[in-house]
C-alpha positions in Angstrom: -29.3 -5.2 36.3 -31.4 -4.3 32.9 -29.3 -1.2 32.6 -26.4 -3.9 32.6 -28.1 -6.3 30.4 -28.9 -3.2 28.1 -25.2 -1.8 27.9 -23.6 -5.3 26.9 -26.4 -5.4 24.2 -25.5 -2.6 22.7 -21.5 -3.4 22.5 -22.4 -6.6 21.3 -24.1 -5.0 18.0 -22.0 -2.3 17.5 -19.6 -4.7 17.1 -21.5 -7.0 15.3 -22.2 -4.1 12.9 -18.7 -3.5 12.7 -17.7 -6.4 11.2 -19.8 -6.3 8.6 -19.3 -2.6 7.6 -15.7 -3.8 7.5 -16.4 -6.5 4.7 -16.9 -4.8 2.1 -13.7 -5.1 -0.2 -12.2 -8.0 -2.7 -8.7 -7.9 -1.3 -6.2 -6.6 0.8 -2.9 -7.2 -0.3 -2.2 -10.5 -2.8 0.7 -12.1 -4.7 2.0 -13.5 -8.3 4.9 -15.6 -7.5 7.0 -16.8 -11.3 9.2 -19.6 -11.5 12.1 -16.9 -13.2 13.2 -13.7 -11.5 10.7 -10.4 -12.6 13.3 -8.0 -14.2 10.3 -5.3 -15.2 7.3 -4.7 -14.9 5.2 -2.2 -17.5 1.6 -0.4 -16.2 -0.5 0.7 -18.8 -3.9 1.8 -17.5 -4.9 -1.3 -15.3 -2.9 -3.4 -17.6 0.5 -5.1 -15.7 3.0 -6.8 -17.8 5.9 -8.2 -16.6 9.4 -9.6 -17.7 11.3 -12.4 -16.9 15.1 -13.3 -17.0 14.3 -15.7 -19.2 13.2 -14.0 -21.4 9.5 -14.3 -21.3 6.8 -11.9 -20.9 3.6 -12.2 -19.0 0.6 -10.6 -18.1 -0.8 -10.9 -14.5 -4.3 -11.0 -14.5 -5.8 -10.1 -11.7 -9.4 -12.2 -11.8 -7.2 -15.3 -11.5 -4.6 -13.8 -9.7 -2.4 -16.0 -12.1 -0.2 -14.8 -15.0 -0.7 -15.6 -19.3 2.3 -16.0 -21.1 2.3 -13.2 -24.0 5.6 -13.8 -25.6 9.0 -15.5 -25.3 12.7 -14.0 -26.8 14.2 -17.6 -26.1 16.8 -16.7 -24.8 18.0 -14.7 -20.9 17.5 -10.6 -20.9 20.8 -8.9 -19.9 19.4 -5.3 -20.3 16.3 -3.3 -20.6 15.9 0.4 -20.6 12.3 1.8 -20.6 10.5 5.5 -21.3 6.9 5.1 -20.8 5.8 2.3 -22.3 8.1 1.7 -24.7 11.5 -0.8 -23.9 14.4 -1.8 -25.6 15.1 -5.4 -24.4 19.2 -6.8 -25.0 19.3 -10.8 -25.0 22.4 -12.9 -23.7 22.3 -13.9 -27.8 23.0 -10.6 -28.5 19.5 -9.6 -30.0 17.9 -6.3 -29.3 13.8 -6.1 -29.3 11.1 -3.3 -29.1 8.0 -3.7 -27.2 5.2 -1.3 -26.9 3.7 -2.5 -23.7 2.9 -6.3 -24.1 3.3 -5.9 -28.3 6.9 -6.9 -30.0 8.2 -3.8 -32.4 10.0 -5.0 -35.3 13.1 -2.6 -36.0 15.0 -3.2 -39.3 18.2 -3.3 -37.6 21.9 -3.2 -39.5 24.8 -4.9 -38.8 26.8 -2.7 -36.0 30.0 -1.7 -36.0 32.1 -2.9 -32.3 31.0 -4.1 -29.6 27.3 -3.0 -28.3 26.7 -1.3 -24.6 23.7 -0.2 -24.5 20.3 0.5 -26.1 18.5 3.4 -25.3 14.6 3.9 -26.3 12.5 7.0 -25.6 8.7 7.0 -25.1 7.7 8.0 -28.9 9.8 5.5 -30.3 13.0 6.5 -30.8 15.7 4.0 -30.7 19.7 4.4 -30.0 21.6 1.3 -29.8 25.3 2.5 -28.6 28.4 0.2 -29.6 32.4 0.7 -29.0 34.0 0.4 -32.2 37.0 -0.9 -31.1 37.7 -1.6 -27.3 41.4 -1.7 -27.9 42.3 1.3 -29.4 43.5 4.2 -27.5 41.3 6.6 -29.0 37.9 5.0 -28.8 34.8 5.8 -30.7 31.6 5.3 -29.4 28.4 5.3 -32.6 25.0 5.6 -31.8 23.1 4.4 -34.2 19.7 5.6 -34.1 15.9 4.8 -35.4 12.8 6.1 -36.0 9.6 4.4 -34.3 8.7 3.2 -37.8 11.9 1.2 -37.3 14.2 2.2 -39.8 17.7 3.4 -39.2 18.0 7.4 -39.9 21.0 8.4 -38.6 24.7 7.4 -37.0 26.5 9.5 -34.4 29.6 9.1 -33.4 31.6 10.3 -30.6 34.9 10.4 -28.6 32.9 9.9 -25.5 30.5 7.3 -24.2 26.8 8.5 -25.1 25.1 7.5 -21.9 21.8 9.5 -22.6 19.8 9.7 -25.5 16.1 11.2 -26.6 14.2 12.6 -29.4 13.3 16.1 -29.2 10.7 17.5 -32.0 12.5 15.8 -35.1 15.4 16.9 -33.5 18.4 14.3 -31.5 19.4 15.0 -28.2 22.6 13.0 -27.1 24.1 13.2 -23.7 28.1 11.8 -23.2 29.9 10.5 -20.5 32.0 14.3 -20.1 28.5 16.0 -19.4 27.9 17.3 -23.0 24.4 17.6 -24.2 24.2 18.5 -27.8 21.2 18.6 -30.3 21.3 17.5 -34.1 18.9 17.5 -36.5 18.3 13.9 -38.3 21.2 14.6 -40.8 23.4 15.3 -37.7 24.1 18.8 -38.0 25.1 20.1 -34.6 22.1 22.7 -33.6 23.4 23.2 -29.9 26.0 21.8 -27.4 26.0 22.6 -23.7 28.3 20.9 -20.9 26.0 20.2 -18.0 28.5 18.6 -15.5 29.3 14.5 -15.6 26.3 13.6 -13.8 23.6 13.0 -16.8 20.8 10.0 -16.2 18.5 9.5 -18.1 16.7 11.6 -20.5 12.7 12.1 -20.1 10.2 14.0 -22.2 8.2 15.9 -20.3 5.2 18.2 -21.7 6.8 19.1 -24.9 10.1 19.1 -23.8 13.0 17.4 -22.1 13.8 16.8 -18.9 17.8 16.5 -18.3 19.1 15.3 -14.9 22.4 16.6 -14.4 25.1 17.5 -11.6 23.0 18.4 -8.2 20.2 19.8 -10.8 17.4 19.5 -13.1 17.1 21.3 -16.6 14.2 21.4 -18.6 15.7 21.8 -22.8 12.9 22.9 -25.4 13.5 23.8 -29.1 11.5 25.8 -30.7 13.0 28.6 -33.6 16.2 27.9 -31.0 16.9 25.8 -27.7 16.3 26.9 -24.4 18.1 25.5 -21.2 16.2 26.5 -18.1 17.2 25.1 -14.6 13.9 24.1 -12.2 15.5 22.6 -9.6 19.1 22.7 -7.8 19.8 19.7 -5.2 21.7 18.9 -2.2 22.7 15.6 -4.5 22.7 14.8 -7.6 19.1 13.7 -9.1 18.8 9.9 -9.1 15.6 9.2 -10.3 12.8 10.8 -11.8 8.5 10.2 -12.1 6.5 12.2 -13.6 2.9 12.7 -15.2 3.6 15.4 -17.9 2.7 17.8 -14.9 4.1 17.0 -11.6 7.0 15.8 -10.6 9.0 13.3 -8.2 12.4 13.4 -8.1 14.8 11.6 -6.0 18.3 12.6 -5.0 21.2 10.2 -4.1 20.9 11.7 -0.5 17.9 10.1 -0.2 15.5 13.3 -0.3 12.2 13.4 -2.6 10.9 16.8 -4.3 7.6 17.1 -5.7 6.8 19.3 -8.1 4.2 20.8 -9.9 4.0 22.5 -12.7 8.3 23.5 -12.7 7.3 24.5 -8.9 8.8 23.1 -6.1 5.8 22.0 -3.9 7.3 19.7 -1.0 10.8 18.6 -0.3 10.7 15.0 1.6 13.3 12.5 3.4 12.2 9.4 5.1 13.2 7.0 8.5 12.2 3.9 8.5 8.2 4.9 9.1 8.7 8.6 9.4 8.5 10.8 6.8 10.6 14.0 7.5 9.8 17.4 6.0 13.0 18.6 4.7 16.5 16.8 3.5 18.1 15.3 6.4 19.9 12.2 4.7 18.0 9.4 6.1 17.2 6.3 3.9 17.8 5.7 0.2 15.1 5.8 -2.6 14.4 3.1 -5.0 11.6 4.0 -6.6 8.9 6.9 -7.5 5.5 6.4 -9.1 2.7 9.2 -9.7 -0.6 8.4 -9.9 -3.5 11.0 -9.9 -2.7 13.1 -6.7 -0.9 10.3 -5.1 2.7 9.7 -4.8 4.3 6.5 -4.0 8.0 5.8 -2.6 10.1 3.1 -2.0 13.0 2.9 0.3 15.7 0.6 0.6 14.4 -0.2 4.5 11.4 -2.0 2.6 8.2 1.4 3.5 6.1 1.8 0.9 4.6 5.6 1.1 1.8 6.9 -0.4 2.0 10.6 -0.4 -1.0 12.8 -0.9 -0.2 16.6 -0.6 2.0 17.3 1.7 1.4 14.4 4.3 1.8 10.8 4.8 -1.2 8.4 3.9 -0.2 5.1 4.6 3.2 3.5 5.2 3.1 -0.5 3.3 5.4 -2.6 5.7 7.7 -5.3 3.5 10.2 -7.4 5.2 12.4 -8.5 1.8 16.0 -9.8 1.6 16.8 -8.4 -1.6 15.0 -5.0 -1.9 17.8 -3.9 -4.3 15.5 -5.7 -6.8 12.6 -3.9 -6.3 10.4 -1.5 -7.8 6.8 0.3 -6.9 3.6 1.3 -9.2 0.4 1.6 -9.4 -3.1 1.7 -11.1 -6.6 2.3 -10.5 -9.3 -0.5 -11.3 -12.0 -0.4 -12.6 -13.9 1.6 -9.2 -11.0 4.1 -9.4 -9.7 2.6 -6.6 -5.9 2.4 -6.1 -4.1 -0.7 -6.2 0.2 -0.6 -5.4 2.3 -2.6 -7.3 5.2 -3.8 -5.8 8.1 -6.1 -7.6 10.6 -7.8 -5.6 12.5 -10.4 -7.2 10.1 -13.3 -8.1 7.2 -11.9 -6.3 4.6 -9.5 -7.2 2.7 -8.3 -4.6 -0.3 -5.8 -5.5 -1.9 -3.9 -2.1 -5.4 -2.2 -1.8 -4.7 1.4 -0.9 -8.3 2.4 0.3 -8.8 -1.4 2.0 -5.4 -1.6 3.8 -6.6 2.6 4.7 -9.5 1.4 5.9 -8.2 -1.7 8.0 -5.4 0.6 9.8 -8.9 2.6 11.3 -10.4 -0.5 12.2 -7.3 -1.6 14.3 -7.4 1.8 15.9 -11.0 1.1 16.8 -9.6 -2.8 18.1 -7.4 -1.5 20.3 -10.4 0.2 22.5 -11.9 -2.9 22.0 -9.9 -4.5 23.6 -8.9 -2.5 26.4 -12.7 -3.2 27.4 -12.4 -7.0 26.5 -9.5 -6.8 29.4 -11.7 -4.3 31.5 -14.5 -6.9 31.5 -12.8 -9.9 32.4 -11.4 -8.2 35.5 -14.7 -7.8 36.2 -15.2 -10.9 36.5 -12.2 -11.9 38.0 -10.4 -13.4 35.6 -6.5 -13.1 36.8 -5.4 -15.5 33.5 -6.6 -16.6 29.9 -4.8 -20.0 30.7 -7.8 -22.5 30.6 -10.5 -20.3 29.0 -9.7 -21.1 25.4 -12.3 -18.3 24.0 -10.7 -15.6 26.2 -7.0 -17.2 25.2 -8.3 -17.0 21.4 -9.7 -13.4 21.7 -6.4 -12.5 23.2 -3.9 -14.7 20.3 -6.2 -13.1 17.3 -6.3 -9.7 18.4 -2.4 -10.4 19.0 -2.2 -12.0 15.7 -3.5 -8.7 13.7 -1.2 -6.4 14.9 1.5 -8.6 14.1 0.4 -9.1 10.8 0.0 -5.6 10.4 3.2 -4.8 11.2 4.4 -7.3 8.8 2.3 -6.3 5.8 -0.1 -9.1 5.6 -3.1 -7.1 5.2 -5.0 -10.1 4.3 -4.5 -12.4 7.4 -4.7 -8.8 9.5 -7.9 -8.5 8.5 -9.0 -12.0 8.8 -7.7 -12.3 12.7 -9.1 -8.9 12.8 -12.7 -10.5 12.6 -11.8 -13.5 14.1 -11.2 -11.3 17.4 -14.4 -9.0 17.0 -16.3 -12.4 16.5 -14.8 -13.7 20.1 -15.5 -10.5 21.7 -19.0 -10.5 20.8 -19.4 -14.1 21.3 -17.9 -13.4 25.2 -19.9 -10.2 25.4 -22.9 -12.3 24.6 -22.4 -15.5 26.9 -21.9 -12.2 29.7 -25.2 -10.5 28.5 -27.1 -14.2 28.7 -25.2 -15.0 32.3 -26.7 -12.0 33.5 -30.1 -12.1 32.5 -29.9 -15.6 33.7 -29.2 -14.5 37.3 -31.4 -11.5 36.6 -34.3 -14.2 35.7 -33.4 -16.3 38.7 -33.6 -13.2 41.1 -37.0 -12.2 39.5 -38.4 -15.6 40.1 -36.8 -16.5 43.6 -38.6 -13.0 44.2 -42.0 -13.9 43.2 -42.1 -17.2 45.2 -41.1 -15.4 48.4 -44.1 -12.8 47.6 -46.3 -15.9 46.8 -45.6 -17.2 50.1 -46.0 -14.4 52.0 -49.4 -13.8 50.1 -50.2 -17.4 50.7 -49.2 -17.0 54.4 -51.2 -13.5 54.8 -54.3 -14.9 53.0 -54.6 -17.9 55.6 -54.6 -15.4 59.2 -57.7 -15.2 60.6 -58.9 -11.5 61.2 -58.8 -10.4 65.1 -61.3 -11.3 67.3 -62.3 -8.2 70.0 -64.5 -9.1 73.2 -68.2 -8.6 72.8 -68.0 -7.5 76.7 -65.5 -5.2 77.1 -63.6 -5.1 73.3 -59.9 -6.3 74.4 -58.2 -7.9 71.3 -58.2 -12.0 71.6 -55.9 -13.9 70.3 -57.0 -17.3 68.5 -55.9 -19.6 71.0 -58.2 -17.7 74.1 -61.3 -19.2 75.2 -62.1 -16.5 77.4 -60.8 -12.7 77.3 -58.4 -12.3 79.7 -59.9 -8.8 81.0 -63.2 -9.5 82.1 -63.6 -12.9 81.9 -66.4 -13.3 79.3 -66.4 -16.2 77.3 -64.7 -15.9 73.2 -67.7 -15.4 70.9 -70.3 -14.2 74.0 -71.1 -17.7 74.4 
């Protein structure tokens, strides 16, 4: 019975000490929710800044967990296009504005010819705003007019072909067109270099010193130094759909939904993904909508609503979001101020941002729970407990411990974690009422057992020694007067 008492002890405080080794963090996963739908967001550092349809721009702070207005355009974005930190923002009034993270860029801009499609910024600085001179002519001309990032206008380009890509290269231009020409011209737009790639060109990256050029089922580095120099890193099963990268590695995902990392121009790991699997290899499985790099760490978004985080070559930790719209959505991330990561996730008018080590951290502890509770089931077996209906602690223990892994699966870390300790708390207050039950009985036992000796002793101490016969020494018994053997009277007398 102590060995019993002893065992349910020592559950109860590892447990005990389990919850409070499990407290240690700020958050788990938390939101920003605006009033206008999130079109971008921009991470610089720990810094978030997002933009709103309307026009506004705000940064979330994370102390408050609310947002501070930084700037308003007055009137609805229709476009943005982004490299780095830089954007080039088109307004429903037809205005076109430069921000460097949270700061507006002034650009002397000129009256352009035509209508205008696009405009295209690169991460230095370099603007092209792209306009159609003349929508209904049969021979359309397409002008790219282009600035520095001190904001004056430096050159004009125009071409028989839509200019879909654009990106400074040295102090040289680098234009892509709709028929898969890439071509390089200095700032007085003498041609340097022209190269058809196919008519699959995205967008233009720098990366190192150089560009990066998705193109048709490849990537091409192009660098310019005394001459240009077109080197091919990677060939695809599609066609390259999106590209991250940190000036040394590399994420880049196709349209068949597959995910190459790179490093350092070397192919490293070649990824697809299936709802929570991740699948070594290209197998055509779900689609990609977004790539982030951070430090070591990759992170993916698919269009069945996983966030991965990707160290090496393995899976960390899958993010569960259940979204309507996950069309609209996009994934980075930071580290704070511990070097700890934190995922940013953007989904129409939400932001959600997720602790990376926490959430790690809480997928263990429900590992650990589910032992847990196996001997939380064990135990009331034990004592013969066919149904929870009508024991409310052993109904709540069940419903919170229910209750975590359904808000687990959901990716609501915060209220995982929460019922998480809410059933831990119930198992050790059960554990505890079991340990004090049986020391009760144990106690009971120990003193029914002491009164039964203390009558017995009491009992024992009142007998009167045997009595032998003087005459012949037969035993008497207390009630004889006279031994029964010879006759001689009890005490010689």
């Amino acid at each position: 019975m102590k060995a019993k008492s002893l065992i349910l002890a020592i559950v109860v405080l590892i447990i005990s000490l389990s919850i409070v080794s499990g407290n240690t963090s700020n958050f788990y996963n938390t939101s920003i929710v605006s009033e206008n739908q999130i079109v971008h967001i921009d991470i610089k550092d720990n810094d978030i800044v997002y933009f709103t349809q309307n026009g506004n721009v705000y940064r979330a702070d994370m102390n408050s967990n609310k947002s501070i207005l930084l700037d308003s355009l007055g009137s609805k974005i229709t476009q943005i296009v982004s490299s780095g930190n830089m954007m080039s923002i088109r307004t429903q009034d037809k205005k076109i504005y430069v921000f460097n993270h949270d700061k507006r860029i002034i650009y002397k801009f000129v009256p352009h010819l035509g209508d205008t499609k696009r405009a295209i910024i690169d991460d230095k600085g370099y603007l092209a705003v792209i306009t159609l001179k003349d929508i209904s002519s049969p021979e359309r001309e397409w002008i790219a007019y282009v600035y520095s990032p001190s904001g004056d206008l430096i050159s004009q380009k125009v071409s028989n072909f839509d200019l879909t890509s654009f990106a400074s290269l040295n102090d040289k231009l680098v234009f892509g067109e709709a028929n898969g020409d890439v071509s390089i011209y200095d700032q007085s737009l003498n041609l340097l270099w022209k190269n058809n790639l196919g008519r699959w060109l995205k967008k233009f990256q720098h990366y190192k010193d150089n560009i990066l050029i998705p193109a048709e089922k490849s990537v091409y580095i192009l660098s310019y130094n005394q001459e240009p120099k077109l080197s091919k890193i990677l060939s695809l099963e599609g066609n390259p759909e999106l590209i991250a990268n940190d000036d040394s590695r590399l994420a880049i995902a196709s349209t068949e939904g597959c995910l190459y990392l790179m490093d350092n121009d070397s192919l490293q790991n070649q990824f697809s993904f299936n709802g929570k699997d991740i699948l070594k290899g290209c197998y055509k499985k779900d689609k990609i909508l977004g790539a982030y790099i951070l430090g070591d760490k990759t992170l993916v978004l698919t269009n069945k609503g996983k966030i991965f985080v990707i160290q090496g070559d393995e899976k960390k930790l899958v993010i569960n979001k259940n979204v309507q719209n996950i069309n609209n959505s996009d994934v980075g991330g930071y580290l704070d101020k511990n070097g700890k990561l934190n995922i940013v996730f953007l989904n129409d008018y939400w932001l959600d941002f997720y602790s990376f080590e926490n959430i790690l951290n809480l997928e263990k502890e429900l590992s650990d729970a589910k032992r847990d509770y196996q001997s939380f089931l064990k135990k009331t077996k034990e004592e013969n407990i066919p149904t929870f209906e009508g024991e409310p602690l052993l109904k709540t223990i069940d419903n919170n411990y229910k209750m975590a892994l359904s808000y687990w699966e959901t990716g609501e870390y915060s209220k995982s974690k929460d019922s998480l300790d809410k059933f831990k708390s119930g198992v050790r207050e059960y554990l505890g009422s079991m340990e004090a039950k049986s020391t009760n009985i144990f106690s009971i036992i120990l003193v029914a057992a002491v009164l039964i000796l203390a009558v017995i002793g009491i009992v024992l101490s009142r007998r009167k020694k045997s009595i032998e016969c003087s005459n012949c020494g037969y035993i008497l018994k207390d009630y004889w007067s006279h031994c029964p053997k010879c006759g001689e009277p009890k005490g010689g007398r």
